[in-house]
N, C-alpha and C positions, 0 to 999 in steps of 0.2 A: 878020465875027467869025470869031477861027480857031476851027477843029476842036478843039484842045485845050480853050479856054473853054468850045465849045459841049458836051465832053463832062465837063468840069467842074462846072458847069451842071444838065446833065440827073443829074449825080451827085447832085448837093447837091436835087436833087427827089425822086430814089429814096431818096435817106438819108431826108429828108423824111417822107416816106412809110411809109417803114419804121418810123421811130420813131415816127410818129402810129400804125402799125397794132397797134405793141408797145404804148402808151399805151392804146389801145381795148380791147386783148387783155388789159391788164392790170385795166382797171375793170370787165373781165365779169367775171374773174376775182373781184373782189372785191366785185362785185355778187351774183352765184352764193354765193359766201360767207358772204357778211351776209343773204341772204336763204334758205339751207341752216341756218342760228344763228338766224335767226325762226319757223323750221317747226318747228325740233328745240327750239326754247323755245316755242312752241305747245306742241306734245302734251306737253313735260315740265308745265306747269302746267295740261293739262286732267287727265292722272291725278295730279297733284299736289292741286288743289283740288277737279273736277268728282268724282273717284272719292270721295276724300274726303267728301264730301258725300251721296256716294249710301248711301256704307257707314256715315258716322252716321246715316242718314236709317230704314237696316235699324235700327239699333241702337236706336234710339230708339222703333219699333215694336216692340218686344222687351221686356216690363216683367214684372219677377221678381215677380210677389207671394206672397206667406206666405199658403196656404191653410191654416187651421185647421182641424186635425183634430178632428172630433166625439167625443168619449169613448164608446167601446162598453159601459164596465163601472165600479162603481163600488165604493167598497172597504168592509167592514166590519171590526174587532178585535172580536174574540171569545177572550175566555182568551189570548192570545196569539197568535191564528193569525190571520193578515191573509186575509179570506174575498173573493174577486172577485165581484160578482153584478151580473145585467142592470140596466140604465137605470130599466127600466120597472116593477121590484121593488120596493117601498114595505119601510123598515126601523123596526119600531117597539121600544123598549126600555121597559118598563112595569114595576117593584118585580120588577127584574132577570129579566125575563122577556124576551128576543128573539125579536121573532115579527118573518115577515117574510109579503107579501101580495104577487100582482102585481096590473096593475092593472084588470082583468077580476074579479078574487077567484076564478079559475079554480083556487089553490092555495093554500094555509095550509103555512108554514111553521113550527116553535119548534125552536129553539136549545137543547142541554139538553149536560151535559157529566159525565166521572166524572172524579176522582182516580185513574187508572187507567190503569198501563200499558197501551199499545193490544196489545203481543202479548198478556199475560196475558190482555185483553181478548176476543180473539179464541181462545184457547183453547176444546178443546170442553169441559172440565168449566165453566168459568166460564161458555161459552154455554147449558149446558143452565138453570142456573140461570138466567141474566140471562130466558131466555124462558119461565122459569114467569113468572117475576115482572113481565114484559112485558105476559103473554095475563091474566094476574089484575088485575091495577095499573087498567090503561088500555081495560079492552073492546075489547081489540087481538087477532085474527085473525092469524097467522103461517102464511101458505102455504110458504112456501120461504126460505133464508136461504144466502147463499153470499159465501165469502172470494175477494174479487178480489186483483189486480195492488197496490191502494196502498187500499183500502176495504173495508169490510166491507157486505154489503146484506141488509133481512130485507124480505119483500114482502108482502103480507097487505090486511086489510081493519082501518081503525077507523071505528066506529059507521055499519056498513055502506058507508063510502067508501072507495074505492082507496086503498093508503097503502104508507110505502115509509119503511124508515127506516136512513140511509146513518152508518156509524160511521168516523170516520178521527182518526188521534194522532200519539201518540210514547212517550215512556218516562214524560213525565209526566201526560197526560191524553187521554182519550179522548173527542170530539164528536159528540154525538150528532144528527144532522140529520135531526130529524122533519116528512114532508111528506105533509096528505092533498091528495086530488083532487075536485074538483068532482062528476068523469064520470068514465067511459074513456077519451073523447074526450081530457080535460085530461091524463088519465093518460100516455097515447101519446104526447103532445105534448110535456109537459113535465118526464117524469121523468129525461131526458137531461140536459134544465137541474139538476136539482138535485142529481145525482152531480156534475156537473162546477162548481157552486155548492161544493159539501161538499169537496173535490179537489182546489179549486183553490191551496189555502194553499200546494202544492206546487209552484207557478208561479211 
């Protein structure tokens, strides 16, 4: 065999060679590839579906409900004046008589009103009158009387019980919100309630 075949030959092996190692080098290639495109579509459909799942899984432990609020107060009309008063205040109307009770009968409430502008009302000539005719009328005791902020108060005693009588208007009528007391005890307690009872039409 000459020399030229023999390296003819050896040529066509290293070609051989070469091109099988290009062939091998090219299916890593594209093995590495298609298996780079299975990882990276892995974790795309674990946060795709797994997260998914986990975030409705919060959500769904998450339930909105409507708590209903308890009503604190309850409303009455009087003459026109929309009056707020506690839950626990008993409202009775009897041959137009408004008496209200709570539920202890710690307090006696009635309801009384004038045709009567509320300033005039509160004027000192009209008051000196109205409280002759207060302490004569009713066996009503007048310790002190004083003009607040949006009310008028007179404090005193009927038929020897703590009593308190809160006057609030306008141009056309003056309310007159009569409250005895049990005790001192009920007095203390509750005579807060019934200014803010008689006041609140302002609300």
């Amino acid at each position: 065999m000459s020399n030229k075949n023999k390296t003819k030959k050896e040529d066509v092996i290293v070609s051989s060679v070469i091109e099988k190692e290009k062939k091998d080098h090219k299916n890593l290639v594209i093995i590495l590839l298609v298996l780079v495109i299975l990882v990276l579509l892995l974790v795309l459909s674990y946060f795709v579906f797994f997260k998914e799942e986990k975030a409705s899984g919060k959500c769904s432990d998450v339930e909105i409900k409507e708590v209903e609020v308890e009503p604190k107060y309850q409303y009455i009309n009087y003459q026109g004046f929309k009056l707020k008063m506690p839950l626990e205040w008993d409202f009775v109307s009897l041959d137009n008589v408004y008496e209200i009770s709570d539920s202890d009968s710690k307090i006696h409430i009635e309801l009384d009103y004038l045709e009567e502008d509320y300033n005039k009302f509160i004027e000192k000539d009209y008051q000196k009158t109205y409280l002759e005719d207060l302490q004569t009328s009713d066996d009503i005791t007048i310790n002190s009387s004083e003009e607040k902020d949006n009310y008028y108060i007179f404090e005193g005693t009927k038929d020897s019980y703590d009593y308190i009588l809160v006057a609030v208007g306008n141009e056309n009528k003056t309310i007159l919100v009569n409250a005895i007391f049990q005790d001192k005890v009920s007095y203390n307690n509750y005579s807060k309630d019934v200014i803010n009872f008689a006041t609140s039409y302002k609300n």
